[in-house]
C-alpha positions as CSV (number, residue, x, y, z in Angstrom):
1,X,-31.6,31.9,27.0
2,X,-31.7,31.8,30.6
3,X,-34.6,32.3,32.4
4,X,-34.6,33.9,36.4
5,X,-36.8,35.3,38.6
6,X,-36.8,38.5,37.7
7,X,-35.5,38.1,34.2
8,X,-33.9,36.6,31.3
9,X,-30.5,36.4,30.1
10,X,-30.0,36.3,26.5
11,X,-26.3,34.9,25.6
12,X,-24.0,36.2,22.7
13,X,-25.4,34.1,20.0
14,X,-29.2,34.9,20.8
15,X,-28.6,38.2,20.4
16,X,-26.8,37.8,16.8
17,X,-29.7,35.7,15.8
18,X,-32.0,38.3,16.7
19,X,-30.4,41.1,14.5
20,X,-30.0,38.6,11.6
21,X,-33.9,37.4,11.9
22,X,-35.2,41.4,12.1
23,X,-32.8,42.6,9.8
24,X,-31.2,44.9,12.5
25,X,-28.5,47.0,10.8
26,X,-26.0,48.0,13.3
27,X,-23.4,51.0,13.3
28,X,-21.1,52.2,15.9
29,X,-19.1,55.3,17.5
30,X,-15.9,55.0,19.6
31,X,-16.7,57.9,22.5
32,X,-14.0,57.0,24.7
33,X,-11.3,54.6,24.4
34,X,-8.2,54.6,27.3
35,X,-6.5,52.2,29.8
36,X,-9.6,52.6,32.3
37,X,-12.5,53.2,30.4
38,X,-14.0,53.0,27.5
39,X,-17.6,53.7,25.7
40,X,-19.5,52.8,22.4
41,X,-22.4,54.3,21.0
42,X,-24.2,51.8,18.7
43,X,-27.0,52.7,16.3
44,X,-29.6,50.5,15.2
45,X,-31.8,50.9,12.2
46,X,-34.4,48.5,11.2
47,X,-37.2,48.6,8.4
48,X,-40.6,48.5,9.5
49,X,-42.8,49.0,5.8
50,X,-41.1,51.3,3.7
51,X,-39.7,53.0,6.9
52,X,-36.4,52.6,9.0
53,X,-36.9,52.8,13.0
54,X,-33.7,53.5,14.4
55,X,-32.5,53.2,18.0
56,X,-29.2,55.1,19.5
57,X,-27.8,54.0,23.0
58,X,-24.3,53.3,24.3
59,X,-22.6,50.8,26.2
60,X,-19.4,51.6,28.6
61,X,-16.9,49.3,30.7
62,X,-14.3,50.1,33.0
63,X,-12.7,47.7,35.7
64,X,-15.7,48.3,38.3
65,X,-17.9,46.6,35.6
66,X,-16.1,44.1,33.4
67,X,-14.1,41.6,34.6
68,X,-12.6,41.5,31.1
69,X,-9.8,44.1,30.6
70,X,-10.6,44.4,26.9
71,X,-12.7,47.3,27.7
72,X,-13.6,49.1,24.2
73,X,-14.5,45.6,23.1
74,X,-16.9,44.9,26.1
75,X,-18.7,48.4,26.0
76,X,-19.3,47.9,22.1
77,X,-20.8,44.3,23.0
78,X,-23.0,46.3,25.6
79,X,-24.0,48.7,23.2
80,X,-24.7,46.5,20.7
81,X,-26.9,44.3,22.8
82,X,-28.6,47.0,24.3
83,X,-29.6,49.0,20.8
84,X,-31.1,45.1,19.6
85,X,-33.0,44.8,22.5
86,X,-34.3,48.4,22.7
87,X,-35.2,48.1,18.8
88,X,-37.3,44.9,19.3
89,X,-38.5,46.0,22.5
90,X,-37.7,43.1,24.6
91,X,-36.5,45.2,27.3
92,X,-40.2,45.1,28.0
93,X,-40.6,41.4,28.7
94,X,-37.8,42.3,31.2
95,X,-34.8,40.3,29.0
96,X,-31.3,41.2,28.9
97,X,-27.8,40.9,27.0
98,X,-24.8,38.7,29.1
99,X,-23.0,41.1,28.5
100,X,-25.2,43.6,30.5
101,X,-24.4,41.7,33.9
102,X,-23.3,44.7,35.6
103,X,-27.1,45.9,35.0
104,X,-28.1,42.9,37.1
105,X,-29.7,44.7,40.4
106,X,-33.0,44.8,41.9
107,X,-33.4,48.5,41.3
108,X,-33.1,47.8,37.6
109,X,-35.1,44.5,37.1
110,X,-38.9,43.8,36.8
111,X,-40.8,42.4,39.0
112,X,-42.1,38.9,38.4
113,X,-45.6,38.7,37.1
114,X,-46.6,35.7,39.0
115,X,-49.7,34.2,38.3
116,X,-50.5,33.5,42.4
117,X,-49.2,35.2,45.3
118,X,-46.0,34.0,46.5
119,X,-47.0,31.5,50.0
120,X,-45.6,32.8,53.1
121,X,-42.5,30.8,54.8
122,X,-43.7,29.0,58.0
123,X,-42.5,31.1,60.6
124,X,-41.7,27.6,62.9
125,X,-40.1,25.6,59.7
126,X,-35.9,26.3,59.9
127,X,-33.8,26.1,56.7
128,X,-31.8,23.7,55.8
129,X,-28.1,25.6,56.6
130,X,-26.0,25.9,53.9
131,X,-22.3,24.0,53.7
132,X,-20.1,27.4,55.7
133,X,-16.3,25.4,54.5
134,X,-14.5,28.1,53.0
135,X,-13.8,26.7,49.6
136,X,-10.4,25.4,47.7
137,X,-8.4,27.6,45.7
138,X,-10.6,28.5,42.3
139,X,-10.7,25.3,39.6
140,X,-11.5,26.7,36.2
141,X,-15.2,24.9,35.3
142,X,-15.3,22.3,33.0
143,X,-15.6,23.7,29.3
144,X,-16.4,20.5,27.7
145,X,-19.9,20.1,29.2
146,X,-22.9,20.3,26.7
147,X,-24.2,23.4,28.0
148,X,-21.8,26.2,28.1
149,X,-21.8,27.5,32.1
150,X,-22.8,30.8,33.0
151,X,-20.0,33.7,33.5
152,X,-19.2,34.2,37.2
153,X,-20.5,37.7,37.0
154,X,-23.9,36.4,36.4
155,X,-24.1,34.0,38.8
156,X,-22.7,36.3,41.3
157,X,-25.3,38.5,40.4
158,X,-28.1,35.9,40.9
159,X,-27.1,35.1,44.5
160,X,-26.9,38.3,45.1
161,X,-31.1,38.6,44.0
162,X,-31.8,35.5,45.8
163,X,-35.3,36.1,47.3
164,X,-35.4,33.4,49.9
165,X,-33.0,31.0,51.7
166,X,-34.8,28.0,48.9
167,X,-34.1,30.2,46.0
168,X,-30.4,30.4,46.9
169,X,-29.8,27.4,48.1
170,X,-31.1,26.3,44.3
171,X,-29.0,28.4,42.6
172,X,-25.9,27.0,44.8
173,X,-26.9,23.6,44.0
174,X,-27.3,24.5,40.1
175,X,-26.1,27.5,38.9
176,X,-23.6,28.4,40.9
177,X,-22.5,24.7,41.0
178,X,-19.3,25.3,38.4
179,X,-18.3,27.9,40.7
180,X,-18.2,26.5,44.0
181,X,-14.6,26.7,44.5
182,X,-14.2,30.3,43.2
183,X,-13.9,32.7,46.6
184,X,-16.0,35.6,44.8
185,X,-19.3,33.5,44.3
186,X,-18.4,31.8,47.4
187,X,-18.4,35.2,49.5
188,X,-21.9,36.2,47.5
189,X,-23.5,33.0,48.5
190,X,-22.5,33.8,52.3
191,X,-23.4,37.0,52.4
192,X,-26.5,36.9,50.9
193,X,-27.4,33.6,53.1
194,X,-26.7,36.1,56.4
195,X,-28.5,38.6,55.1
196,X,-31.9,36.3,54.7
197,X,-31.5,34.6,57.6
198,X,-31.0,37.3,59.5
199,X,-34.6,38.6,57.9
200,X,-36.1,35.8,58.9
201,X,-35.4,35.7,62.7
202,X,-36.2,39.7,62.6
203,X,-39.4,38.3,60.8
């Protein structure tokens, strides 16, 4: 797992884990398959008594959403993250699949349930500015770290929900750290760093 802000992120192998500790049987129909596009519907049954529950939803990928051009594999990892997490209800404690990082928007994602109100930014105190070099050509992050890195998507994603200029600077620093050469989460990072700072003088 991976917890945000505004929610967590469940990797490939939590998600198998959950299905085989519930049970979760899982079946699937191709909808659409083509060059572009492509959607799965899974269907989820699981036994609750003597009963079976079962959950139908449908996952989809084309190249505005999925970086990986294996589409009909990508909307039937979608669809099967989504009918686990729908049958078990953790959509309600605002978690999601990896695979559902083209879902990762504020329109779609809970609000924190903080415990205290957030303290208000000093209007006087001026952030730290964040390094502006455009980056090096794209290094692939090293994959023999003990922690597998986040995909790009997701990171780009979190930037892009940065609340405050200290929230992204953290996810620069961390996060986004295997990325810092890659011109995508580079762009994210400056865009969103524009748009907060511009806030806060309007502030």
């Amino acid at each position: 797992m991976h917890k945000h802000n505004h929610y967590t992120i469940i990797r490939r192998t939590g998600i198998e884990k959950i299905a085989a500790k519930e049970g979760i049987r899982l079946t699937y129909e191709v909808c659409s398959a083509g060059a572009d596009y492509a959607a799965v519907k899974a269907i989820a049954k699981k036994a609750v008594g003597s009963k079976f529950i079962t959950v139908e939803t449908f996952g989809s990928a084309c190249q505005t959403t999925s970086q990986n051009k294996y589409y009909l594999e990508m909307a039937e990892k979608r669809a099967k993250s989504r009918a686990i997490l729908q049958i078990t209800d953790l959509y309600q404690e605002g978690v999601y699949g990896e695979d559902e990082a083209d879902d990762f928007d504020r329109r779609r994602n809970p609000e924190p349930q903080a415990e205290a109100p957030r303290p208000l930014q000093p209007a006087a105190q001026e952030p730290t500015p964040l390094a502006s070099t455009a980056p090096a050509p794209f290094i692939t992050p090293d994959q023999n770290e003990a922690e597998e890195p986040l995909t790009k998507v997701i990171v780009v994603a979190m930037l892009k929900d940065a609340d405050t200029l200290d929230d992204l600077r953290s996810l620069w620093l961390n996060e986004a750290k295997p990325y810092h050469n890659d011109l995508d989460v580079f762009d994210a990072k400056e865009t969103r760093k524009n748009y907060l700072q511009l806030n806060q003088k309007l502030a």
